[in-house]
C-alpha positions as CSV (number, residue, x, y, z in Angstrom):
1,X,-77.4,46.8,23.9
2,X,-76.1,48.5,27.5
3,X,-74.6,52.0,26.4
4,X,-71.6,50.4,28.8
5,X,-71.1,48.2,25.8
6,X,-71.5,50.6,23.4
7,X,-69.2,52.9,24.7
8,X,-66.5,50.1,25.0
9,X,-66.9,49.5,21.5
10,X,-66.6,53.2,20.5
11,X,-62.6,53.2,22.0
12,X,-61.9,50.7,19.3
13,X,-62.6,51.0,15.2
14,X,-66.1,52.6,14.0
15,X,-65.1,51.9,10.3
16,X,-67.8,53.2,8.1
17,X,-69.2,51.0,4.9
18,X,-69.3,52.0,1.9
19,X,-73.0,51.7,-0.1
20,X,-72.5,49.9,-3.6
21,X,-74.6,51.2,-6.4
22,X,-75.7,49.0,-9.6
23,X,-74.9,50.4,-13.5
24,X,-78.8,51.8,-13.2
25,X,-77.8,54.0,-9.9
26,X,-79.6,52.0,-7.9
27,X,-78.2,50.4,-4.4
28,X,-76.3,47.0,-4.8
29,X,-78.4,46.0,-1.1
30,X,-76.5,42.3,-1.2
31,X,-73.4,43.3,-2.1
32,X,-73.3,46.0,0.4
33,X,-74.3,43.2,3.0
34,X,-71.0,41.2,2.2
35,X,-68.5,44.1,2.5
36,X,-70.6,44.7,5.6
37,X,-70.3,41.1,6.4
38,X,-66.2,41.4,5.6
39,X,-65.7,44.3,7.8
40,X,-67.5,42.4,10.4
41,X,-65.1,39.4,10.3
42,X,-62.3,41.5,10.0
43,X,-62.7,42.6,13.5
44,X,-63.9,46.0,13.5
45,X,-65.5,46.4,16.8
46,X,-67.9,49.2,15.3
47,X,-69.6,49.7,11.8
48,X,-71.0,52.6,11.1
49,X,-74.0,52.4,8.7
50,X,-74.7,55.3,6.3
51,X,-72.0,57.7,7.7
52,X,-70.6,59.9,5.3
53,X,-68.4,57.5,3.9
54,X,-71.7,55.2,2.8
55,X,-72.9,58.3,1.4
56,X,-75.6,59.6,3.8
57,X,-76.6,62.7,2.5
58,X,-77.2,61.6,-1.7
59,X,-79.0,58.7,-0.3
60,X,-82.9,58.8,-0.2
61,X,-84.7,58.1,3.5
62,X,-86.0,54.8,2.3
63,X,-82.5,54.2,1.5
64,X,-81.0,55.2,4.5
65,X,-83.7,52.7,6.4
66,X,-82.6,49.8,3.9
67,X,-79.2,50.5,5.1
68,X,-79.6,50.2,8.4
69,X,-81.1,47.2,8.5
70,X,-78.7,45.0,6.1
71,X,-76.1,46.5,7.9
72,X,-77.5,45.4,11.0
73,X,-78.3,41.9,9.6
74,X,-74.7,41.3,8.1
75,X,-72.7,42.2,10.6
76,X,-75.0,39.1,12.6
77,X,-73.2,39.8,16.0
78,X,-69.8,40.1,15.4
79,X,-69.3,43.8,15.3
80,X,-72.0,46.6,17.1
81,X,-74.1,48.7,14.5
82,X,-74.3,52.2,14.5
83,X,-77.2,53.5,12.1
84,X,-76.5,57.1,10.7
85,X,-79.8,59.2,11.2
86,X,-80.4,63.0,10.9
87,X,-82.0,65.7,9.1
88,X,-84.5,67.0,10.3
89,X,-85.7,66.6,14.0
90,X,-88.5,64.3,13.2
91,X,-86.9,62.9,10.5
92,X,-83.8,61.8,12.7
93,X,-85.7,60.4,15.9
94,X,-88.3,58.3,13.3
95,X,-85.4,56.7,11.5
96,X,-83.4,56.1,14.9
97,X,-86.2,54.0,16.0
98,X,-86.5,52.1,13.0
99,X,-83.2,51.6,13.2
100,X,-83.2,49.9,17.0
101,X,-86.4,47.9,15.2
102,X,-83.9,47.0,12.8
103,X,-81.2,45.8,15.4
104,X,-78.9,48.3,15.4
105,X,-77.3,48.6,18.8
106,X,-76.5,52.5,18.5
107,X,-77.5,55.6,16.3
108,X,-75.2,58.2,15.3
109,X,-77.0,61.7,14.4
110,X,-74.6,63.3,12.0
111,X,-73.7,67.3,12.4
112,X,-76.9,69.6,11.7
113,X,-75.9,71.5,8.2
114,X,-78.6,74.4,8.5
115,X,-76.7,77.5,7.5
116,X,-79.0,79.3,10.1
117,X,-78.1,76.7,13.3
118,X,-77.4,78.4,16.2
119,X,-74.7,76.8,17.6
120,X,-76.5,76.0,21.5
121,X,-79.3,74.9,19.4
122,X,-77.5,72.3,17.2
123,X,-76.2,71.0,21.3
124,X,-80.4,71.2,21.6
125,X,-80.9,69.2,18.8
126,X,-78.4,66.1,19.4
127,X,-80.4,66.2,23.0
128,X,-83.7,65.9,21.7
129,X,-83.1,63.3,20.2
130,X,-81.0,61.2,22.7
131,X,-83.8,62.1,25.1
132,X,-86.5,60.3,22.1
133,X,-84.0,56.7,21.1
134,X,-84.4,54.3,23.0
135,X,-80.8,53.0,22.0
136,X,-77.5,54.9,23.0
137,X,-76.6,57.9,20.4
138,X,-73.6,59.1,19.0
139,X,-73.3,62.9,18.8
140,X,-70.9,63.9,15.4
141,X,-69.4,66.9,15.6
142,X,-68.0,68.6,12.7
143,X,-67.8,72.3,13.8
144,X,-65.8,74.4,16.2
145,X,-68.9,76.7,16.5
146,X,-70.6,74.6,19.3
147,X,-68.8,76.0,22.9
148,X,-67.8,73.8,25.6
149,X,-70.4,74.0,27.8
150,X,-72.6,73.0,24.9
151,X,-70.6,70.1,24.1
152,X,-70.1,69.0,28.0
153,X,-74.3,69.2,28.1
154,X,-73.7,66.7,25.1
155,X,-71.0,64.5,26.2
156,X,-72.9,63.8,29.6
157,X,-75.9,62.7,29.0
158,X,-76.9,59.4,30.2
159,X,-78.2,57.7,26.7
160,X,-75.1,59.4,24.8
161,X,-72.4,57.0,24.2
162,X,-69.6,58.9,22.9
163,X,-68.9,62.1,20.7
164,X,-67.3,61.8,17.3
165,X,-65.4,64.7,17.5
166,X,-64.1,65.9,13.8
167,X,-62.8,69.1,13.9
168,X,-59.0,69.6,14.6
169,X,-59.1,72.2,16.8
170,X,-57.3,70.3,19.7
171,X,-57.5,73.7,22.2
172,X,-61.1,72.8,22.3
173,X,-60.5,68.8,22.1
174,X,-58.4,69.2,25.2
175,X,-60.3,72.0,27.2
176,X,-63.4,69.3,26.4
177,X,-61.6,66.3,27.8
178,X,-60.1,68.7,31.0
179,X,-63.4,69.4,31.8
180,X,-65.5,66.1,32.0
181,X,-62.8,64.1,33.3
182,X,-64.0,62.2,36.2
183,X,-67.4,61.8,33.9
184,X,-69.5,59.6,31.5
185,X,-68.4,61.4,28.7
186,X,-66.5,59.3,25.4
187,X,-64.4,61.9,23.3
188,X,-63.2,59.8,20.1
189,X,-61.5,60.9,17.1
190,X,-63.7,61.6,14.8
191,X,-61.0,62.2,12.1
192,X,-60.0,58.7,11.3
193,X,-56.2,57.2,11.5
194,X,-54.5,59.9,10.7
195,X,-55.4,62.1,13.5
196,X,-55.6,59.6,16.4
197,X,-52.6,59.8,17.5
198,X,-52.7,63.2,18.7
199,X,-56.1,62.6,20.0
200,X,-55.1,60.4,22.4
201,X,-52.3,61.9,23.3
202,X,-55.3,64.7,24.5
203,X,-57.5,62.0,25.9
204,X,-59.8,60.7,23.5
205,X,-59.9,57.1,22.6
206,X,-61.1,55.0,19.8
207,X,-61.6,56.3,15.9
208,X,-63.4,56.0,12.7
209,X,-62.0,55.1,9.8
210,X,-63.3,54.5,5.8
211,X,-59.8,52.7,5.6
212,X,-61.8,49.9,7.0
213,X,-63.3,48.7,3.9
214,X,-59.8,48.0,2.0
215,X,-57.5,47.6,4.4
216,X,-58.6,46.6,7.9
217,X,-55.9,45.2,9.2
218,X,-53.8,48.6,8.2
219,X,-57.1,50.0,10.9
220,X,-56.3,48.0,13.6
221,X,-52.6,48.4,13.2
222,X,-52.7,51.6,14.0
223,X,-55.7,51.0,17.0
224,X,-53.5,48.2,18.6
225,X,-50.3,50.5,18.9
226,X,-52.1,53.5,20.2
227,X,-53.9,51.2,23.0
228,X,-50.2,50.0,23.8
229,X,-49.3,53.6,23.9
230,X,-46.6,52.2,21.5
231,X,-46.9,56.2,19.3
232,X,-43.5,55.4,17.0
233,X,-45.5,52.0,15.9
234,X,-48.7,53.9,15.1
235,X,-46.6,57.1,13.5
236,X,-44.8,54.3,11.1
237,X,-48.4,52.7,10.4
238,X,-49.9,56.0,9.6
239,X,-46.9,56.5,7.5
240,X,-48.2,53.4,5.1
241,X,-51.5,55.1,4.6
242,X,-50.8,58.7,4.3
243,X,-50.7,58.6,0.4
244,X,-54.0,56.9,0.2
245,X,-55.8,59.4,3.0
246,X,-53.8,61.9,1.3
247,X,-55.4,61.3,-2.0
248,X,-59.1,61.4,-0.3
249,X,-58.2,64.9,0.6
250,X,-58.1,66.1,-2.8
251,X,-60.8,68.5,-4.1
252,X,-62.1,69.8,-0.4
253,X,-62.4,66.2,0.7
254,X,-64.8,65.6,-2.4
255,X,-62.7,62.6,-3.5
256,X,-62.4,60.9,0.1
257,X,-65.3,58.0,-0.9
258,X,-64.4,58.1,-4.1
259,X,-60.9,56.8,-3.5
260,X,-62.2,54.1,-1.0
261,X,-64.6,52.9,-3.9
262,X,-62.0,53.4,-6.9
263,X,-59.6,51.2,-4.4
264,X,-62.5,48.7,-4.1
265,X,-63.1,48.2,-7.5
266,X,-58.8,47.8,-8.0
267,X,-59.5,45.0,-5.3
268,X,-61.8,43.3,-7.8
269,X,-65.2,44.9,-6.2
270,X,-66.9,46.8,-8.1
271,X,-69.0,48.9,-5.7
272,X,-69.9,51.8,-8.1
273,X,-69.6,55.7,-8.3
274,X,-70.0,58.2,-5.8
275,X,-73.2,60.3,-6.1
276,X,-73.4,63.6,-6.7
277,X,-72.4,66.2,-5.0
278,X,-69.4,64.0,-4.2
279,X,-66.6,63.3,-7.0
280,X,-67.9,60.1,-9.3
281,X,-64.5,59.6,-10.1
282,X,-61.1,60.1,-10.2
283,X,-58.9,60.9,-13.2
284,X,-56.4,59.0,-15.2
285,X,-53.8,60.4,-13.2
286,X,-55.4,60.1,-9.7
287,X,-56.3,56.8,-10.3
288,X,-52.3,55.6,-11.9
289,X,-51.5,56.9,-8.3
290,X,-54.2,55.0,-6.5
291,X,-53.6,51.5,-8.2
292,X,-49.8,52.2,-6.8
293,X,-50.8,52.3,-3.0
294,X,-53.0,49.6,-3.6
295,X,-50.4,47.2,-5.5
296,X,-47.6,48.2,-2.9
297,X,-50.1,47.6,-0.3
298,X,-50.7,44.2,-2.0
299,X,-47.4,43.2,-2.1
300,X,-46.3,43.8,1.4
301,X,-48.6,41.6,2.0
302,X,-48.0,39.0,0.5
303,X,-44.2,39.2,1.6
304,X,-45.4,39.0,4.6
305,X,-46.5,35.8,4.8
């Protein structure tokens, strides 16, 4: 896979799949292949295999290799697959080229969590291992810390295909985008439907989303009116979803996989709890006002066709 392609496939939907656990807390590895496989034919350009919402850091190595590769063998074409690597150094460039082995087209190394990071070397780190894939890499940022000239070193390098940028700070967004115009670099939102809009109002394109494994079409709703620059379509889109990403916000974003899973299981799939440290489940209450979105959701449509 060209990074050319890859970075096309960035500006659309990297929806990230959720990984279904068995009663015994052991991963469901076929049943995570069809949702896979769903999101696939749904037409998600992107799927993003053990991102957070898949539940990348509970999830053992081994695991995170299993997931790669049924991601990459379910989605059999019809969307590109990003593999979720990172961890240590070592750790991150050995499972990125298992990964490629596996068939994913791209890696994505998640945000260094090492309380001591410095932030130049956490723009050191992502390099390293760009330089070490031999398929393109996604760089997720989750901090303001890192500066811009750290980012730019980031954004332009030749086997990085994009940067999932997830912090709101949209001075930074913006002086990131004024300064590589003209370049290779791919600034996407990195803070799923919600945010997009104002993202690409600042020049990013493209954004993730864990939306994606209930309601895709709601996903590309809002994708298709922010490619037509159509921003009163996406707002009223948004507006549909806010209760249900509202909801995922709940407890310092602890419960944002466990409402895509608890929505899942509403659907009739029963994919499991969340792992600890995440939120296993939601209560009574939490849940009365989850099976609401999902029932309005449901009805809409249906009265639509």
């Amino acid at each position: 896979m060209t990074n050319d392609k890859v970075r096309s496939a960035l500006r659309g939907i990297s929806g990230v799949h959720v990984t279904a656990w068995r009663a015994d807390g052991e991963a469901d590895w076929a049943l995570t292949g069809r949702i896979v496989r769903r999101i696939a034919e749904a037409g998600i350009h992107n799927i993003v295999s053990a991102g957070n919402t898949g539940e990348f850091y509970p999830m053992t190595t081994a695991e995170v290799e299993r997931s790669h590769a049924v991601a990459a063998e379910a989605a059999a074409g019809k969307a590109l697959v990003t593999a979720g690597i990172g961890r240590s150094l070592r750790e991150a460039v050995a499972t990125g080229k298992l990964a490629a082995k596996a068939g994913c087209d791209a890696a994505m190394v998640h945000h260094p969590l090492d309380p001591f990071a410095a932030p130049q070397s956490q723009a050191d780190y992502i390099l390293a291992i760009a330089e070490a894939l031999p398929i393109p890499l996604v760089a997720y940022i989750r901090s303001d810390a890192i500066g811009v000239k750290d980012l730019i070193r980031v954004a332009t390098h030749p086997n990085v295909a994009g940067v999932k940028f997830a912090s709101n700070n949209m001075m930074l967004l913006a002086d990131c985008v004024r300064e590589t115009q003209g370049s290779s670099a791919n600034w996407i939102c990195g803070l799923a439907e919600g945010w997009a809009a104002p993202f690409y109002a600042l020049g990013a394109r493209g954004f993730t989303s864990g939306l994606i494994n209930v309601a895709p079409e709601r996903s590309l709703a809002v994708w298709r009116a922010l490619e037509a620059g159509d921003y009163a379509t996406a707002r009223r889109e948004v507006d549909a979803i806010a209760g249900f990403e509202k909801l995922r916000t709940k407890y310092g974003n602890g419960a944002n996989v466990t409402v895509v899973k608890e929505a899942l299981g509403l659907l009739g799939t029963d994919v499991g709890p969340v792992r600890l440290p995440g939120l296993p489940e939601l209560n009574e209450a939490e849940r009365a006002e989850l099976r609401g979105i999902v029932s309005s959701w449901a009805s809409q449509r249906a009265a639509a066709e």
